[in-house]
Wavefront OBJ file of the C-alpha trace (Angstrom):
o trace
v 8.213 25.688 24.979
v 8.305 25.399 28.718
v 4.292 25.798 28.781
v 4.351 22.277 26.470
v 7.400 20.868 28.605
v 4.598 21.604 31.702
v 1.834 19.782 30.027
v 4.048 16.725 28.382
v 5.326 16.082 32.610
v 1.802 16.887 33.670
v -0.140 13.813 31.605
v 2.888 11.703 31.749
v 2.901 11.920 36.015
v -1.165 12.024 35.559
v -1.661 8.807 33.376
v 1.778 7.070 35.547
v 3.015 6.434 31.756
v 6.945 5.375 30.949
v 6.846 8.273 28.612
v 5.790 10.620 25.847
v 7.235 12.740 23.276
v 5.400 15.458 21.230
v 6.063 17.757 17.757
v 4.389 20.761 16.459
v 5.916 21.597 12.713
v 4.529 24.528 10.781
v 5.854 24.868 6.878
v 9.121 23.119 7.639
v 10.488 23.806 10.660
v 10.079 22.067 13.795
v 8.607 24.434 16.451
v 7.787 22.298 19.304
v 10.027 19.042 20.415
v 8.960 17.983 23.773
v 9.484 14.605 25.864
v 9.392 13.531 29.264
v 9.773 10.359 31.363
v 11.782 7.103 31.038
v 12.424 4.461 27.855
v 11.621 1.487 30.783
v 9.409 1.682 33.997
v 11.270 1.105 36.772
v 14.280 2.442 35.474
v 16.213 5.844 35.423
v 17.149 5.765 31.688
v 15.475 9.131 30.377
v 13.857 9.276 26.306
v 16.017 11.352 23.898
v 15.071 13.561 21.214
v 16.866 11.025 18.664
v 15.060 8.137 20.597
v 13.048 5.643 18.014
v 9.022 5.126 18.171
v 7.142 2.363 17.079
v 3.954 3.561 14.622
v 1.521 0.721 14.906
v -0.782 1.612 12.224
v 0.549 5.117 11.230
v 2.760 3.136 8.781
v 0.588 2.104 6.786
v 1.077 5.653 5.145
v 5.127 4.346 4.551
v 3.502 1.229 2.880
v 1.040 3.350 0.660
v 3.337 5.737 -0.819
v 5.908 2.852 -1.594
v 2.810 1.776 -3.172
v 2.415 4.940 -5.179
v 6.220 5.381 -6.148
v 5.637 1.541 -7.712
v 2.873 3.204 -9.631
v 4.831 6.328 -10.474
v 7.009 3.922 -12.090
v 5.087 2.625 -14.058
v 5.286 -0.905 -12.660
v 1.762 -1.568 -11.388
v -1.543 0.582 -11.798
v -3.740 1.131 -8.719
v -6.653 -0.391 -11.125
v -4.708 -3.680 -10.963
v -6.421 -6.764 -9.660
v -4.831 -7.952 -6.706
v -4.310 -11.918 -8.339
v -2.531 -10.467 -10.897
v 0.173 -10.268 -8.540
v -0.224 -12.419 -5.107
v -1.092 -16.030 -7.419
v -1.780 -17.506 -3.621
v -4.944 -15.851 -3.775
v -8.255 -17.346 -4.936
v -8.462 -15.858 -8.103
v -12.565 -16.304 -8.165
v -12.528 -14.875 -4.898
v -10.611 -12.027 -4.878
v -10.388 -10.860 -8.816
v -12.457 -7.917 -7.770
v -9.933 -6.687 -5.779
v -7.809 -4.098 -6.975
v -4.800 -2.291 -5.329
v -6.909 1.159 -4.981
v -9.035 -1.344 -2.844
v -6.820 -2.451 -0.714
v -5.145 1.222 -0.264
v -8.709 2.485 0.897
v -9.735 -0.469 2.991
v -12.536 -0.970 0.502
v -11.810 -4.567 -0.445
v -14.803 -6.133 0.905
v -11.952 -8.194 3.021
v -11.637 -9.001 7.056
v -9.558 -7.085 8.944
v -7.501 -9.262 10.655
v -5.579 -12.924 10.910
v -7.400 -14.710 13.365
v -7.423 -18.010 15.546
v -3.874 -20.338 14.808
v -2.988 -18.473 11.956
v -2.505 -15.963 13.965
v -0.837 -17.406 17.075
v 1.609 -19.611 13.751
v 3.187 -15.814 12.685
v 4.689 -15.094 16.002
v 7.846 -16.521 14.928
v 11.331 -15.560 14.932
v 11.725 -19.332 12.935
v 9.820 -17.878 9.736
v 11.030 -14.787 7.171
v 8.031 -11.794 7.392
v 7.036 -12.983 4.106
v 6.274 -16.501 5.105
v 4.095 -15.246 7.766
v 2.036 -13.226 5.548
v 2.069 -16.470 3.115
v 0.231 -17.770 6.195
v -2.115 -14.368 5.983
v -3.292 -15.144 3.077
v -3.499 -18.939 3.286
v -6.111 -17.849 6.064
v -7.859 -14.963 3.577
v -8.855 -17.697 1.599
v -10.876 -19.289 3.917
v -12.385 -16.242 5.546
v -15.531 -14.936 4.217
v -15.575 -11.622 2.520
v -17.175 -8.954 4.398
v -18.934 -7.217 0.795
v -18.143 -6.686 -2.202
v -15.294 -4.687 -3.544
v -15.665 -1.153 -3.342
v -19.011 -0.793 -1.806
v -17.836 -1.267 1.788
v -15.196 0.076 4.236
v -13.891 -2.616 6.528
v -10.229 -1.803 7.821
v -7.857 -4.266 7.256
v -3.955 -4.758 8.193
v -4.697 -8.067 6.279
v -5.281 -5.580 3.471
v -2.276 -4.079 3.820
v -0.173 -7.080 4.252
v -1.446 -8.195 0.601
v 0.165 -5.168 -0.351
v 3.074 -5.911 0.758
v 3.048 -8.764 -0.945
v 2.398 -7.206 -4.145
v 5.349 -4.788 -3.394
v 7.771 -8.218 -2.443
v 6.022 -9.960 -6.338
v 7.021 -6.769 -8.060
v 10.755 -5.988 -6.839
v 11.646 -9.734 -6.308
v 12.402 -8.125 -2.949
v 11.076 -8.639 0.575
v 9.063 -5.963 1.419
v 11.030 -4.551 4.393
v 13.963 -4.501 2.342
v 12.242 -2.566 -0.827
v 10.584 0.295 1.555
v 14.205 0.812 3.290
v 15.692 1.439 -0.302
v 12.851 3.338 -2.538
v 11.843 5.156 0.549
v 13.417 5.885 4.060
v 17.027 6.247 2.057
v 15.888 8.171 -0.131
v 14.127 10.535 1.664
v 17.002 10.115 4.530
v 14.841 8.532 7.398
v 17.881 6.643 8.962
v 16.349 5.604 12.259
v 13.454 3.771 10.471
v 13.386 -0.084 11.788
v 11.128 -3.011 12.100
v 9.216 -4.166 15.051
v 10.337 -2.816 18.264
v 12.987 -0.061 18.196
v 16.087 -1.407 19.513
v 15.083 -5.072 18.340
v 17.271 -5.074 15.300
v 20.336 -3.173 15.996
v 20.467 -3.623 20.018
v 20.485 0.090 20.564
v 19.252 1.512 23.835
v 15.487 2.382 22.720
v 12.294 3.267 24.642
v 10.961 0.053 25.044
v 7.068 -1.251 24.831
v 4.700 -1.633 27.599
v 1.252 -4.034 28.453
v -0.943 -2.315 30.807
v -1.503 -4.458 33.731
v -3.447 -3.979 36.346
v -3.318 -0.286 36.388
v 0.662 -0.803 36.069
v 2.820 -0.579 32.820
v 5.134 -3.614 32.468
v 8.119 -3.289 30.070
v 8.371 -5.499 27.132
v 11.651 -7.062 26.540
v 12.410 -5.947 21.946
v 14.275 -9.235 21.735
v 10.901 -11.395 22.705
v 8.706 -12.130 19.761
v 5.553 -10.967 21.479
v 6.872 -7.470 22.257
v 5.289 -6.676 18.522
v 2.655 -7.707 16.461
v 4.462 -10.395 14.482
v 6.830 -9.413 11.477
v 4.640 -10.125 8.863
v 2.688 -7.432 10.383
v 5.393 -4.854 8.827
v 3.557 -3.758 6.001
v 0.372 -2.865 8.083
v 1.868 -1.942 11.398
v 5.739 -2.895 12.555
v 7.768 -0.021 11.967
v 10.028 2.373 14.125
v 11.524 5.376 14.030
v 12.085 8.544 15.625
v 9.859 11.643 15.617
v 12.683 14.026 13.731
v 12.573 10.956 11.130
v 8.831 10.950 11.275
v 8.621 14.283 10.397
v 10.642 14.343 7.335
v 8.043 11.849 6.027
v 5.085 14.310 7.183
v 6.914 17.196 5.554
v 6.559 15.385 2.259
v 2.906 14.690 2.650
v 2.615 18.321 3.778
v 4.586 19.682 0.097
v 7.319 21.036 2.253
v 11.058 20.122 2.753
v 13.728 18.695 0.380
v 11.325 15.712 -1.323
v 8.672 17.366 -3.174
v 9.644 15.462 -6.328
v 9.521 11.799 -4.943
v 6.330 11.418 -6.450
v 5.081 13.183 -9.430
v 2.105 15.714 -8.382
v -0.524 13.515 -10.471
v 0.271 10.613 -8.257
v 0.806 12.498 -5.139
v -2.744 13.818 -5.248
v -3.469 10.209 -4.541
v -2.389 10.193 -0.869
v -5.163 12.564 0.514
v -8.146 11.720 -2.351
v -11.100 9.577 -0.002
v -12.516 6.707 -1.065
v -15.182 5.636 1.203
v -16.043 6.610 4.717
v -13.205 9.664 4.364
v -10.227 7.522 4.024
v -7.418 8.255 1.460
v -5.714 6.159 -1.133
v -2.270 7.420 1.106
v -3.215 5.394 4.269
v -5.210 8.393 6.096
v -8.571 9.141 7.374
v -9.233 12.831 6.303
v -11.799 15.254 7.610
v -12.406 19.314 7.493
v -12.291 21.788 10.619
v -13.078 25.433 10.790
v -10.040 26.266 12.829
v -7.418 23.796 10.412
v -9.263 23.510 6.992
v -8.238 19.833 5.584
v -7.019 17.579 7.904
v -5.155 14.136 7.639
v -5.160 11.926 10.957
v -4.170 8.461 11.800
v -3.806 6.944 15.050
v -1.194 3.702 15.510
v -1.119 1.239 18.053
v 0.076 -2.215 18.552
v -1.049 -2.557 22.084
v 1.496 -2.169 23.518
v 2.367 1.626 21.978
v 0.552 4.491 20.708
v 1.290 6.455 18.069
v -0.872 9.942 16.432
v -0.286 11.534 13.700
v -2.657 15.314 12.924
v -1.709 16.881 9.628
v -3.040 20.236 8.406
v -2.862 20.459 4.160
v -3.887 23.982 4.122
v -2.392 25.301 6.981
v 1.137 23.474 6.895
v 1.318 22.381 10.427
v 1.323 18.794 11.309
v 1.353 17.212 15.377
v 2.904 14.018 16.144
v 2.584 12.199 19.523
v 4.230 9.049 20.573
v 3.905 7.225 23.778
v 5.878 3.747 24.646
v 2.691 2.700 26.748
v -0.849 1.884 24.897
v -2.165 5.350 26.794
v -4.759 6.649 24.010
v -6.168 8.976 26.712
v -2.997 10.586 27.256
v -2.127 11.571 24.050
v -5.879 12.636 23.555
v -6.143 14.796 26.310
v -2.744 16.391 24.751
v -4.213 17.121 21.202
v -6.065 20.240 22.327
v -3.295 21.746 24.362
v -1.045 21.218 20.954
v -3.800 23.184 19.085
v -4.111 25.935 21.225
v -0.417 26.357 21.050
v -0.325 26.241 17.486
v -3.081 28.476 16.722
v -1.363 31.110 19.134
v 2.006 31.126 17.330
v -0.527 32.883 14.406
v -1.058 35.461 16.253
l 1 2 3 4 5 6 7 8 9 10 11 12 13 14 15 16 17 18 19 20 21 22 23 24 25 26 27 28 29 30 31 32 33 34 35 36 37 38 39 40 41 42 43 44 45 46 47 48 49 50 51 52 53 54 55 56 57 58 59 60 61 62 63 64 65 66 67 68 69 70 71 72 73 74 75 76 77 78 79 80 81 82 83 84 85 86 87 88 89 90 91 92 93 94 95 96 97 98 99 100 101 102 103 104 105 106 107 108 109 110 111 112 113 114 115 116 117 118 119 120 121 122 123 124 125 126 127 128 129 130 131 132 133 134 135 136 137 138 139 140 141 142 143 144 145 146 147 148 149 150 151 152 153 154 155 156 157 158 159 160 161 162 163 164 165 166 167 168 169 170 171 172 173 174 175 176 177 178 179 180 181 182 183 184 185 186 187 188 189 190 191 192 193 194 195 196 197 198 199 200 201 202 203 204 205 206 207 208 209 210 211 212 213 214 215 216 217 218 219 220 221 222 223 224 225 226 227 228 229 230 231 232 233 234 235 236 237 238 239 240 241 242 243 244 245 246 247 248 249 250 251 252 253 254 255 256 257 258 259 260 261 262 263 264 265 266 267 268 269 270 271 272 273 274 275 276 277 278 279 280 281 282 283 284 285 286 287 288 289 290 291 292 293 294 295 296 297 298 299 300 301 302 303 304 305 306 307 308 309 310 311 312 313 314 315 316 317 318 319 320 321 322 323 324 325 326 327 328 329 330 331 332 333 334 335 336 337 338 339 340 341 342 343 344 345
């Protein structure tokens, strides 16, 4: 533990991050919980354990299981067209779509919102779901990128779609459907949206925009200290690493919630589509020292979230920075390995 303490202080001082807070779980239990630094530059308020994280783009694998349980349910089928349930959509356009699709980033669909669509969903004056009402007022007048299935592309837009399948299906809005059919139940309290701290006031770590080689905090309550909430389906959530991990337990066929999905369906989260991404929301690739691996990185600029998760070996790392430092937690990956791989021994 101390040699990981050393290492966490070391790239924190190195990189002049806020912060960064690191996991190594093997089966399930939690063998390494390290942090260091401060939840604001320029301030002496130190992270906590129990401190909240936001996951950028690592939720997406929240938003595909909810996905999954709906399917488990029997109350969509992942061969569904996406018009069936979004009737916004341009059903000549998008009919080829189905939710697999969108799961895999293979719906021959842009990424992104762009231009004043964009700039029109950073607003505290609209609900989430309006905002992605605006998403896909905008997908259909963006060109496709291919043709469904034959192409990756990855898309938040994607995901936000799905979200708005999940909102069609459970006459629900999204962010209320994923806290009740999935961070209750699996007893992920800390789980939020947008910034941690935004929607409760609690003392969080709080976001930070690289600026000229300094990191500026980000006040939760502003509207641009996120990616907009429409965004939450795709890459606005929070929570805190101990949370985190219950949820990465459950991928890994550990812990209390190996009957939240039913195996058939569970199988779903690490089968690839194309270019090595799963219908669960993660890219997944083989190593000699690991075996199969699931990985997703998360950032919303202004964070930086990484996720490594072994399926044969049982071991999973999490790293979480309040500061867009990619190179930080990077250089940290290796260190966590060689720890990990030692404990074998």
């Amino acid at each position: 533990m101390a040699d990981i303490d050393k290492k966490v202080i070391e790239i924190v001082k190195k990189y002049k991050i806020p912060s960064m807070s690191v996991m190594i779980l093997s089966q399930d239990e939690i063998l390494i919980h390290s942090n260091f630094g401060v939840r604001k530059s320029g301030e002496d308020d130190k992270i906590k354990e129990t401190d909240s994280f936001h996951l950028g783009s690592c939720g997406k694998a929240f938003t595909a299981t909810l996905v999954l349980k709906l399917h488990d349910e029997g109350k969509l089928s992942l061969e569904d067209s996406v018009t069936k349930y979004i009737k916004s959509l341009d059903s000549k356009k998008f009919e080829d779509i189905k939710i697999k699709h969108l799961l895999s980033h293979t719906g021959g669909i842009v990424g992104n919102v762009e231009g004043k669509p964009w700039g029109d969903m950073f607003s505290f004056d609209i609900t989430a779901s309006q905002g992605r009402d605006i998403a896909i007022n905008f997908l259909n007048t963006a060109k496709r990128v291919g043709k469904s299935g034959s192409v990756y592309e990855y898309s938040n837009l994607g995901y936000m779609l799905l979200g708005q399948v999940i909102e069609q299906i459970e006459s629900k809005p999204f962010e209320e459907v994923i806290t009740n059919k999935l961070f209750k139940p699996l007893k992920m309290k800390s789980c939020s949206f947008g910034p941690a701290g935004r929607s409760d006031g609690s003392a969080q770590p709080w976001a930070h925009r690289l600026d000229n080689d300094r990191y500026i905090p980000q006040d939760p309550k502003l509207i641009s200290s996120d990616n907009p909430p429409a965004m939450s389906p795709a890459g606005g959530i929070s929570c805190s690493q101990r949370d985190w991990s219950i949820f990465i337990k459950f991928v890994l066929g550990v812990g209390n919630n190996n009957d939240y999905l039913s195996k058939k369906t569970k199988d779903y989260i690490s089968e690839t589509n194309l270019d090595g991404y799963t219908f669960g929301a993660w890219g997944k690739v083989t190593r000699d020292w690991s075996g199969t691996l699931l990985a997703h990185a998360g950032s919303n600029t202004l964070n930086y979230a990484y996720a490594i998760v072994g399926l044969d070996k049982k071991f999973a790392f999490l790293i979480n920075t309040n500061s867009p430092a990619e190179q930080a937690v990077l250089e940290v990956v290796p260190f966590l390995k060689e720890y990990y791989l030692k404990t074998l021994k």
